[in-house]
TIDOTOR-819250 format. One record per residue (C-alpha): residue in three letters; x, y, z. Coordinates in steps of 0.001 Angstrom, whole numbers, plus 500000, padded with zeros to 6 digits. Layout:
// residues N
[node "ALA",[X,Y,Z]]
...
//
This chain:
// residues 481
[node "UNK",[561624,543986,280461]]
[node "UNK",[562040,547307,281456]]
[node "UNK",[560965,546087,285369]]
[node "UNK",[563458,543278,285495]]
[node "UNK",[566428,545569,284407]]
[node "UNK",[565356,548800,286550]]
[node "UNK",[564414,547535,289583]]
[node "UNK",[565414,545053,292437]]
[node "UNK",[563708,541762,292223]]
[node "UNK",[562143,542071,295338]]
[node "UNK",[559852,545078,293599]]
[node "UNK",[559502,543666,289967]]
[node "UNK",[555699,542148,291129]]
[node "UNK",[554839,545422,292931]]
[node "UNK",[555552,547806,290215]]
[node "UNK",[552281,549033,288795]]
[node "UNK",[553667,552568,286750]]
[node "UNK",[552178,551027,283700]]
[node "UNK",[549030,549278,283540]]
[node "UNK",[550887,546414,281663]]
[node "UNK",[552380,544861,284977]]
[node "UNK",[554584,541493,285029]]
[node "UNK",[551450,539010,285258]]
[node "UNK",[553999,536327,283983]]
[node "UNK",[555547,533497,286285]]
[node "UNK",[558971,534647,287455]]
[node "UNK",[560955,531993,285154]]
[node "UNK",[559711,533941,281786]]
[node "UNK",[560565,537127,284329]]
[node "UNK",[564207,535961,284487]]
[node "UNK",[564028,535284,280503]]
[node "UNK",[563310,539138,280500]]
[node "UNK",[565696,540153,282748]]
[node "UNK",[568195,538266,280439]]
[node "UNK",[566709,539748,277252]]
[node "UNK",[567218,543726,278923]]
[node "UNK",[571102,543286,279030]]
[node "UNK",[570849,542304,274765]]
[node "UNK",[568466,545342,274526]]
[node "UNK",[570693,548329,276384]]
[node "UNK",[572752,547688,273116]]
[node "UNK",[569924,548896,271160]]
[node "UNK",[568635,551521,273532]]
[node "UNK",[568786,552002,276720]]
[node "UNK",[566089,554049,277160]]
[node "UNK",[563727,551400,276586]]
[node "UNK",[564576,550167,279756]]
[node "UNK",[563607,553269,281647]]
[node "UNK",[560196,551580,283686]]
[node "UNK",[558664,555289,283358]]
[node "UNK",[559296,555503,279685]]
[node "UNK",[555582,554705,279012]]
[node "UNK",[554592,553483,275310]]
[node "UNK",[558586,553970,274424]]
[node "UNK",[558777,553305,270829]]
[node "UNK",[562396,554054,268780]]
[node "UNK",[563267,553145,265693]]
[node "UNK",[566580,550612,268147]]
[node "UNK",[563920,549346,270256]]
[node "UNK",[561564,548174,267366]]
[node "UNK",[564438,546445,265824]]
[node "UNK",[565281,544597,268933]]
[node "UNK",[561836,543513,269565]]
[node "UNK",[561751,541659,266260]]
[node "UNK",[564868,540354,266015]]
[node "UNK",[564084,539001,269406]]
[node "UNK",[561164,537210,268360]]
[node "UNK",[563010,536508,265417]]
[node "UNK",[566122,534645,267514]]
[node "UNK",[563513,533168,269962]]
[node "UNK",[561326,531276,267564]]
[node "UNK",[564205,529171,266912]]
[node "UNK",[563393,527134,269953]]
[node "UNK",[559982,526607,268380]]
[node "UNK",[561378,525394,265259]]
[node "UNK",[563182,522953,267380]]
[node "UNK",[560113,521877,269043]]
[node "UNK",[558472,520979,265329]]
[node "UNK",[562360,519483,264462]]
[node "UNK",[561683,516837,267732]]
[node "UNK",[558161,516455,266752]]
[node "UNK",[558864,515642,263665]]
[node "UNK",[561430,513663,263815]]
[node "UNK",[559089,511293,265925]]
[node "UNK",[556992,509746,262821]]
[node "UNK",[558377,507507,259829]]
[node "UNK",[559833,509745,257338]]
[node "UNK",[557486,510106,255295]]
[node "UNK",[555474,513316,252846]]
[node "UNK",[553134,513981,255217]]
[node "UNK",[555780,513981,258466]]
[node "UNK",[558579,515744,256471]]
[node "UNK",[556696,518058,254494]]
[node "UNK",[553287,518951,255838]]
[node "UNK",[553643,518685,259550]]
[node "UNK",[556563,521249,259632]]
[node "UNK",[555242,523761,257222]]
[node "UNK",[551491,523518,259418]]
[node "UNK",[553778,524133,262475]]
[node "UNK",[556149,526820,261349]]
[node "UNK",[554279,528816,259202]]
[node "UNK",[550827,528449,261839]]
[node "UNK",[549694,532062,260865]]
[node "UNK",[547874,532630,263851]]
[node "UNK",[551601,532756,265535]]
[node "UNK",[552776,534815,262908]]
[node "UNK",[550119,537189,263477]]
[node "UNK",[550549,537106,267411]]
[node "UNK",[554142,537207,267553]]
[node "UNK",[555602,539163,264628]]
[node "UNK",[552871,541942,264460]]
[node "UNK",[551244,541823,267947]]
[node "UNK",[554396,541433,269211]]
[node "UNK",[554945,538918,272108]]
[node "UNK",[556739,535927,272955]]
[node "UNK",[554699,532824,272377]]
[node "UNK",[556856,531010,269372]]
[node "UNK",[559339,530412,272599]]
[node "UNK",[556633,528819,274540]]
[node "UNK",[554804,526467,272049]]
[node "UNK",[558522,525544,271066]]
[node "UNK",[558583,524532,274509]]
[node "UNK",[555230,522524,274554]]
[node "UNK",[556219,520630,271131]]
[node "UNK",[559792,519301,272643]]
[node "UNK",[557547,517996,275616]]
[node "UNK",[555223,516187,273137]]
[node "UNK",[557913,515168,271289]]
[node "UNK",[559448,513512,274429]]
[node "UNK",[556060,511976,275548]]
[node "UNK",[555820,510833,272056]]
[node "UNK",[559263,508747,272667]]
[node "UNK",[558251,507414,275655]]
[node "UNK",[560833,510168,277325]]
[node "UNK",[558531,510622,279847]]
[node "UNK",[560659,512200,283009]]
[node "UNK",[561987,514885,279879]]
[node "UNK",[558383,515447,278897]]
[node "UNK",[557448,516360,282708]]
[node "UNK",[560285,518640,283363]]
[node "UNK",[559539,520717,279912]]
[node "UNK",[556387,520782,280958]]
[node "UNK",[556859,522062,284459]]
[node "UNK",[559783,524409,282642]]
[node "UNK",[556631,525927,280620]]
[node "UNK",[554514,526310,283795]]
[node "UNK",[556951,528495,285000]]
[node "UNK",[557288,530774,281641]]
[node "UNK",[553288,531329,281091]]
[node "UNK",[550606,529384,284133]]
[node "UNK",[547840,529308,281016]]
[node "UNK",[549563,525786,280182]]
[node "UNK",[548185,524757,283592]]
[node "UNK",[545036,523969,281757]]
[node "UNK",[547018,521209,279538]]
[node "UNK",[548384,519515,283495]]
[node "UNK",[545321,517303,283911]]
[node "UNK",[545742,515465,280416]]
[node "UNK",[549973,515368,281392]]
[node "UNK",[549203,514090,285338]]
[node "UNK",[546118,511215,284238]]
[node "UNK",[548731,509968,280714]]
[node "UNK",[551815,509791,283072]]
[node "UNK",[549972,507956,286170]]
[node "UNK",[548398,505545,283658]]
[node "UNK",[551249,504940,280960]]
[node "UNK",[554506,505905,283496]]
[node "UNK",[553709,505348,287064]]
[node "UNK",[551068,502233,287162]]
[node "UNK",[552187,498680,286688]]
[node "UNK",[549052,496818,284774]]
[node "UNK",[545899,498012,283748]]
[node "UNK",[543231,500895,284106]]
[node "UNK",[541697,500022,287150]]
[node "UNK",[540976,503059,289457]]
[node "UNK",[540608,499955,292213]]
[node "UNK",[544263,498837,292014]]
[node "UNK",[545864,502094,291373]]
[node "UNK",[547416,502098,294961]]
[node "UNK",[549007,498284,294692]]
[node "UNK",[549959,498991,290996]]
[node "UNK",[552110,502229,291913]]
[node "UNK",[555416,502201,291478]]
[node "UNK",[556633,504574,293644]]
[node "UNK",[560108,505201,292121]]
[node "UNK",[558987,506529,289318]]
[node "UNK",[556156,508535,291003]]
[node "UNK",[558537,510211,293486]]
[node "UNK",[560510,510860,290167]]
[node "UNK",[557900,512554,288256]]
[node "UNK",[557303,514495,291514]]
[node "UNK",[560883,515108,292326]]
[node "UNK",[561465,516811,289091]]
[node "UNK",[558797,518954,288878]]
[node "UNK",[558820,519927,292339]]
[node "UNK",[562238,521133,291819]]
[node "UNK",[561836,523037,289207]]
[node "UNK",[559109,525516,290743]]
[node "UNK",[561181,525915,293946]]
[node "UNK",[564176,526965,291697]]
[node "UNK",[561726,529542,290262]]
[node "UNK",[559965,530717,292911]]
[node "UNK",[562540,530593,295982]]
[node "UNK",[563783,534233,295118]]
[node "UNK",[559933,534902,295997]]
[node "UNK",[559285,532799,298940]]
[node "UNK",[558531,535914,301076]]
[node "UNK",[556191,537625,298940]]
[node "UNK",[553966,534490,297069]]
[node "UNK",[550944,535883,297630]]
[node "UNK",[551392,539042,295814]]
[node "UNK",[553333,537087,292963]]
[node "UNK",[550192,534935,292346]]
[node "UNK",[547803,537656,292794]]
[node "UNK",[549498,539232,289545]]
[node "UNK",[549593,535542,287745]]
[node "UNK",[545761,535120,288725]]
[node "UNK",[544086,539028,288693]]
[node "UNK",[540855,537655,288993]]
[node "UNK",[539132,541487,289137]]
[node "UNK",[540065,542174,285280]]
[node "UNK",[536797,540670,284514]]
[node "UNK",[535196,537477,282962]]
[node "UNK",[535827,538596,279521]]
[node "UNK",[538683,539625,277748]]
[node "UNK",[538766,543173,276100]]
[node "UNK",[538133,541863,272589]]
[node "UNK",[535510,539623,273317]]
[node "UNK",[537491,535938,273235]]
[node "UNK",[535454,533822,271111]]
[node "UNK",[534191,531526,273350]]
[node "UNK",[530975,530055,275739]]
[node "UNK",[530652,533594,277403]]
[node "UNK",[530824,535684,274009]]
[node "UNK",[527153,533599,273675]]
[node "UNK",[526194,534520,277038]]
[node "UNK",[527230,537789,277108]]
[node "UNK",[525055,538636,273533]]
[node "UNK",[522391,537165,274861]]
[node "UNK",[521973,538909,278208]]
[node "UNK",[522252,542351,275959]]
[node "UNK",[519737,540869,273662]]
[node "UNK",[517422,539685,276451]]
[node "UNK",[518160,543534,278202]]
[node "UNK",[517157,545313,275000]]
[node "UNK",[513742,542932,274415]]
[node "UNK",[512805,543532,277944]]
[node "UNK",[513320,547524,277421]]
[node "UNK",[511215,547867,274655]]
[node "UNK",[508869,545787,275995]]
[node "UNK",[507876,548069,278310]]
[node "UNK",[509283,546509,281513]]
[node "UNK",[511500,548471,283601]]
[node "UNK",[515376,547940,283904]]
[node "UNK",[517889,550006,285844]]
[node "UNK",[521062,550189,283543]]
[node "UNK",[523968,548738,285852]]
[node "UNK",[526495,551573,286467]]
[node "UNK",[529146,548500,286454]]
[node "UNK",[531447,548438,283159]]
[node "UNK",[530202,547612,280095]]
[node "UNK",[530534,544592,278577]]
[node "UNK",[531262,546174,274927]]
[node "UNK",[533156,549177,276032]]
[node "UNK",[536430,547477,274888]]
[node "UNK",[537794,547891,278506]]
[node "UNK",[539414,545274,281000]]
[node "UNK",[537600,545309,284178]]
[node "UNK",[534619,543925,286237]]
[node "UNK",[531398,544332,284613]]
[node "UNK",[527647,542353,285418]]
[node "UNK",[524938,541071,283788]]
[node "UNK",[521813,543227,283074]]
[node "UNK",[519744,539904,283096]]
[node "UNK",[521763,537056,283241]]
[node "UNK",[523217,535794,286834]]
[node "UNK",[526759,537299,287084]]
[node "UNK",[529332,534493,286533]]
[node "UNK",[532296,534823,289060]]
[node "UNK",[535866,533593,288665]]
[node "UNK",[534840,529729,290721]]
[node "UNK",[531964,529314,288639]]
[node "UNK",[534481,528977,285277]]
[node "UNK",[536336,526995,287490]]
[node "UNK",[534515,524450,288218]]
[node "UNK",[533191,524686,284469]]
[node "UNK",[536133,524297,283345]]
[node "UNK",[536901,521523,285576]]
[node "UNK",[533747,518982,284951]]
[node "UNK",[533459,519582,281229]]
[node "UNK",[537592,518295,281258]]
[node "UNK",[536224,515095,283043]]
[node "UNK",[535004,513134,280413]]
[node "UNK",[537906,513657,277857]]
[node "UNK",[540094,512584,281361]]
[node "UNK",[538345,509792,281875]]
[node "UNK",[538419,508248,278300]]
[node "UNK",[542329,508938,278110]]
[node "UNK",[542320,506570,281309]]
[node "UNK",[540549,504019,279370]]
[node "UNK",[542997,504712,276417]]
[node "UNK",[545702,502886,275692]]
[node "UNK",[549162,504825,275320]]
[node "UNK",[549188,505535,272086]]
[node "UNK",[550607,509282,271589]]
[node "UNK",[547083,510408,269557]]
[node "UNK",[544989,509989,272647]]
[node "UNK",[547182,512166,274759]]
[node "UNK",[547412,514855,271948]]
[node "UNK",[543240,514684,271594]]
[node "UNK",[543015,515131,275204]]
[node "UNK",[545529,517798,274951]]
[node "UNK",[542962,519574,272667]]
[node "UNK",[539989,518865,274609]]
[node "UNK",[541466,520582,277415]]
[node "UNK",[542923,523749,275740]]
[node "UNK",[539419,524485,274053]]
[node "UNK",[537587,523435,277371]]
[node "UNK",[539438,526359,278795]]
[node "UNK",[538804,528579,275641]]
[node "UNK",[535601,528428,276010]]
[node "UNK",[534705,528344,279680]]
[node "UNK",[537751,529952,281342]]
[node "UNK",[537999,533206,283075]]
[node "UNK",[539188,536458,281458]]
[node "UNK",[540295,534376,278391]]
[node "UNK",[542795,535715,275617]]
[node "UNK",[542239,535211,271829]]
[node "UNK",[545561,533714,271557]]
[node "UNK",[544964,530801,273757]]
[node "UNK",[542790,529347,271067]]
[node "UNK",[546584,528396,269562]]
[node "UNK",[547133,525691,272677]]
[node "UNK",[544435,523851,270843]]
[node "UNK",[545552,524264,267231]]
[node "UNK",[548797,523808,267412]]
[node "UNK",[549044,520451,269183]]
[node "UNK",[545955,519607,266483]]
[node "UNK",[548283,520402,263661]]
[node "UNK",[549872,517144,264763]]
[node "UNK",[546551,515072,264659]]
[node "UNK",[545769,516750,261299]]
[node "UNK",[548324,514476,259667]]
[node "UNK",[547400,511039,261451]]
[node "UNK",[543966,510997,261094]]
[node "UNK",[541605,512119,258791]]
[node "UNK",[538733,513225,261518]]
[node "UNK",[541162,514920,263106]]
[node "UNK",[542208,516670,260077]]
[node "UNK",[538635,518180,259503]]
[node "UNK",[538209,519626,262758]]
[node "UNK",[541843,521178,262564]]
[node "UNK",[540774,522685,258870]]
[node "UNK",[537406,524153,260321]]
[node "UNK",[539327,525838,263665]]
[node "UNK",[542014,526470,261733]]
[node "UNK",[540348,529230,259723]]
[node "UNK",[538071,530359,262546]]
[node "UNK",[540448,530431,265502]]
[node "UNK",[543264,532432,262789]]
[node "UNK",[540377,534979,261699]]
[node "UNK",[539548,535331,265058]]
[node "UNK",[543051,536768,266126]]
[node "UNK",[542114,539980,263626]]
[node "UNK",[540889,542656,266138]]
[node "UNK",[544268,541943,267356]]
[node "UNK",[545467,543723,264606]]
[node "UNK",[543220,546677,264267]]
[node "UNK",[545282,548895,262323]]
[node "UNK",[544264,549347,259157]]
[node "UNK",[547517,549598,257819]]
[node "UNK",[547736,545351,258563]]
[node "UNK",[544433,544409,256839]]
[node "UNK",[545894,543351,253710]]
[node "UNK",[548592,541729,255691]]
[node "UNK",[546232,539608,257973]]
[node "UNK",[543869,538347,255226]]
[node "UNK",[546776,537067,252870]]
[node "UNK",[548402,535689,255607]]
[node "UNK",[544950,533753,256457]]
[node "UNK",[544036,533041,252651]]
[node "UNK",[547591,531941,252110]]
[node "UNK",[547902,529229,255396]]
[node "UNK",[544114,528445,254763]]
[node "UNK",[544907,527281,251093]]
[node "UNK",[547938,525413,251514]]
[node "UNK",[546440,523607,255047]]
[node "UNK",[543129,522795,252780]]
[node "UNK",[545686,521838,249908]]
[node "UNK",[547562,519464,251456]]
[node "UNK",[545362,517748,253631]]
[node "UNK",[542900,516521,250830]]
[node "UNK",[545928,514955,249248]]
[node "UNK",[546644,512817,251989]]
[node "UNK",[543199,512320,252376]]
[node "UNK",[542006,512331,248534]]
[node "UNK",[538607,510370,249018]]
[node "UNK",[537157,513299,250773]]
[node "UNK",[536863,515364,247983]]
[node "UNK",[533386,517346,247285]]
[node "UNK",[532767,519467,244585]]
[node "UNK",[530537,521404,246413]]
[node "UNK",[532471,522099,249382]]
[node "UNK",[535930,523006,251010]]
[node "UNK",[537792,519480,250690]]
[node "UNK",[537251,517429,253880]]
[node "UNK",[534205,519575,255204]]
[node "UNK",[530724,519217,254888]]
[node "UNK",[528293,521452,252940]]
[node "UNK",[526856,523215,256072]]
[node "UNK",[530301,524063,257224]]
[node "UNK",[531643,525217,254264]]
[node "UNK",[528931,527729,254078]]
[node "UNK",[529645,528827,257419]]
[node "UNK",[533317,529333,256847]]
[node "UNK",[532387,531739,253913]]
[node "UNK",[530173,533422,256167]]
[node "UNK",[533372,534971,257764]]
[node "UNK",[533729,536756,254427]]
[node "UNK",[530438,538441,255107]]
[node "UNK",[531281,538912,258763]]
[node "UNK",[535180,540601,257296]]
[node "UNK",[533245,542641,254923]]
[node "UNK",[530614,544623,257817]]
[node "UNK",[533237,544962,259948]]
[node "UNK",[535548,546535,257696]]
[node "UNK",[533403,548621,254965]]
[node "UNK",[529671,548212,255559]]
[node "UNK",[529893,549673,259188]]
[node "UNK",[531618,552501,258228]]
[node "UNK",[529432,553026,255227]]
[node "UNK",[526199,553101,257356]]
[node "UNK",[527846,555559,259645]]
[node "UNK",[527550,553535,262736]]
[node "UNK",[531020,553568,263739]]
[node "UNK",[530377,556682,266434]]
[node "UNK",[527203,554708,267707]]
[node "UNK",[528180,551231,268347]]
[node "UNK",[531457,551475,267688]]
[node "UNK",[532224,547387,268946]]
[node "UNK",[529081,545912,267355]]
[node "UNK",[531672,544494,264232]]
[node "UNK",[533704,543028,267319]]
[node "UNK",[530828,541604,268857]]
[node "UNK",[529816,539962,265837]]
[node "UNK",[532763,538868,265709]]
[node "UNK",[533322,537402,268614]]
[node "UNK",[529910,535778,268288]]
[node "UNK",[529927,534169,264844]]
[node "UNK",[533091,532619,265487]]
[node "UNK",[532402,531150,269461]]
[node "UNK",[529656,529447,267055]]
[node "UNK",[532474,527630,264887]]
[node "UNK",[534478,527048,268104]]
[node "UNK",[532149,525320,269914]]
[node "UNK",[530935,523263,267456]]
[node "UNK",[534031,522599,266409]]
[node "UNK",[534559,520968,270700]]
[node "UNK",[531500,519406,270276]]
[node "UNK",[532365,517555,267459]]
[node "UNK",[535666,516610,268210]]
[node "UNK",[534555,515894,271819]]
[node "UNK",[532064,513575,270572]]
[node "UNK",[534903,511660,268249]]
[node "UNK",[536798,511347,271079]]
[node "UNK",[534504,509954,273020]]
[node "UNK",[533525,507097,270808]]
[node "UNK",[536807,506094,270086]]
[node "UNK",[538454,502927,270130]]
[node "UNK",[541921,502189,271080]]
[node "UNK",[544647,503022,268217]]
[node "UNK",[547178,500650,267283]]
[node "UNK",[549786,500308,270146]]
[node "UNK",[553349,501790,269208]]
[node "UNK",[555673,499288,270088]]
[node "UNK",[558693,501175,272489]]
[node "UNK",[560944,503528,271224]]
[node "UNK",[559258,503083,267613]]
[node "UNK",[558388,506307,265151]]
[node "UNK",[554977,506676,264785]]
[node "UNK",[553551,505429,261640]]
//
């Protein structure tokens, strides 16, 4: 914020005082710029660009109320959504209190402190509108989102394969016919739209679009994120320091790489001790073919809004877990859009339950004070219980008396292994004095038990997907049921 009010816009993606640099597209850079003319009100001196870790009393105030203000566009978003099934319990009662009170954004946005309610409120109007069959609204709030935070890009393949199919293609599925079946009106209008909104954001940059992207796309900060995402290469990274360690004390002889290390809480390039390195292409293309399947069954799908939302998911956790320098907060683009799903079907509801609770505890090293422990587990306990609550009433057969309603036995035990996990991080470490000598092993475990949750959680919801059948077609313009 302070960039965008300080400093010509020509300079606001070369300005490195602070190591937090505008890594944003320019459209959410505009949405600060507008935000620093609200915040000289407060304090101008937060808008000073060498005012480094400026925190007053006016400045924290604005911040929140900010937040506050913004996340009205995301209760819109869950309004729209909403508003797009039957009235009914589930739609008007536990779909908007799953969406507004996701504690994972809570967590993220009003004690982390950033921006994201704004975002997803974008995503859920664009669902909304894909929902209703709005589908040149859904690409331009889509494209709009591109241009506040490029992660969404991730979610483009699910948008670009549903619109072709369900939008821009006369008959059937057909890969042979596609080019005869076009209709290229509404291609060119898909196209039109979302061309034009990137050249209205980027045309102030036109002369300078490689350094802009370099910033969007800093491929040198290193595979892993500096809390240890919990994802693919959290398993990959354990097990190249548990191979390293095995191989030391077996006698055989390995130079320590000089390179940063993988636990020293840093972001920056690090490699392997045994492993082969993994560079930025190589998640990439990960990325890209374990996407292809979930692609190619929405293509065989027919249009009913479910199969767009599951390949929504499929995406956003394919990226999770295989994409470079990944943030813990991207595990929301899957849970969010899930929380939908969670009240349509009842599959879909246990795999939202089960990364629910995992995803959410995962955010915790976010919050690291100790001051917000009590804060972070009640809000967990509290979202967990109601989301647990209100699901098995919907689904009411489900019920086990010797597990969490709608979960099996195995993964019921593994969700109250977190509680074993929360306790060593938080007491037992401390308690056995280790917190000088391996001061991120409760991180790594961490990060490791719950990539376990994650990916079984993809696997399992993959799977489902994959072995689906077509819903019920929603007729035009009609609520979903």
């Amino acid at each position: 914020m302070a960039i965008t009010h300080s400093l010509p816009i020509k300079k606001w993606y070369f300005e490195n005082t602070s190591e937090w640099t505008l890594d944003y597209p320019p459209l959410f850079a505009y949405f600060e710029y507008f935000l620093s003319h609200i915040a000289s009100f407060f304090d101008k001196n937060m808008l000073v660009v060498e005012n480094l870790n400026y925190a007053s009393d006016e400045t924290i105030i604005f911040q929140r109320l900010s937040v506050i203000l913004t996340d009205l566009v995301y209760a819109y978003g869950t309004y729209r959504c909403c508003c797009s099934f039957q009235k009914s319990w589930r739609a008007d009662v536990v779909l908007p209190i799953l969406l507004i009170t996701n504690c994972g954004l809570i967590m993220v946005d009003h004690i982390h402190f950033q921006y994201n309610g704004i975002l997803y409120g974008i995503l859920l109007i664009s669902i909304s509108c894909m929902i209703r069959e709005e589908y040149e609204a859904s690409a331009f709030w889509f494209a709009f989102l591109l241009n506040m935070k490029h992660i969404y890009i991730y979610l483009a393949p699910a948008y670009f394969v549903y619109l072709l199919k369900n939008y821009c293609l006369k008959g059937g599925p057909n890969i042979k016919y596609i080019l005869p079946k076009l209709a290229i009106k509404k291609f060119l209008s898909l196209g039109t739209i979302v061309t034009i909104v990137f050249l209205i954001t980027f045309l102030p940059f036109y002369d300078q679009l490689g350094q802009v992207f370099s910033r969007m796309f800093p491929f040198k900060r290193g595979l892993c994120h500096a809390y240890w995402a919990p994802n693919f290469w959290a398993v990959y990274n354990s097990l190249d320091k548990f191979t390293y360690l095995c191989l030391s004390r077996a006698g055989f002889f390995l130079r320590k790489n000089p390179v940063a290390s993988m636990t020293g809480g840093l972001v920056q390039e690090f490699s392997h001790q045994v492993l082969p390195n993994i560079t930025p292409l190589m998640t990439i293309c990960l990325t890209g073919l374990t996407m292809l399947p979930a692609l190619a069954k929405l293509w065989t799908l027919n249009k009913h809004p479910s199969n767009f939302l599951r390949c929504i998911v499929l995406c956003a956790l394919s990226s999770f877990l295989f994409g470079w320098h990944v943030h813990e907060k991207a595990i929301l683009m899957a849970i969010i859009p899930l929380s939908i799903l969670a009240v349509m079907d009842m599959n879909d509801a246990k795999i939202f339950l089960l990364l629910g609770v995992v995803g959410h505890y995962s955010l915790f090293p976010l919050l690291f004070p100790t001051s917000l422990l009590l804060i972070k587990v009640l809000l967990l306990i509290l979202y967990s219980t109601y989301s647990f609550h209100s699901l098995s009433k919907i689904y009411p057969f489900t019920f086990c008396n010797y597990s969490f309603p709608l979960l099996n036995l195995w993964e019921s035990v593994y969700i109250l292994g977190l509680s074993v996990i929360f306790l060593y991080e938080n007491f037992v470490h401390h308690v056995l004095g280790m917190s000088d000598k391996l001061p991120y092993l409760p991180l790594l475990l961490t990060s490791l038990y719950c990539s376990v949750g994650i990916l079984y959680a993809w696997v399992l919801f993959y799977v489902r997907f994959l072995t689906r059948t077509n819903d019920v077609t929603v007729k035009s313009n009609k609520k979903i049921q």
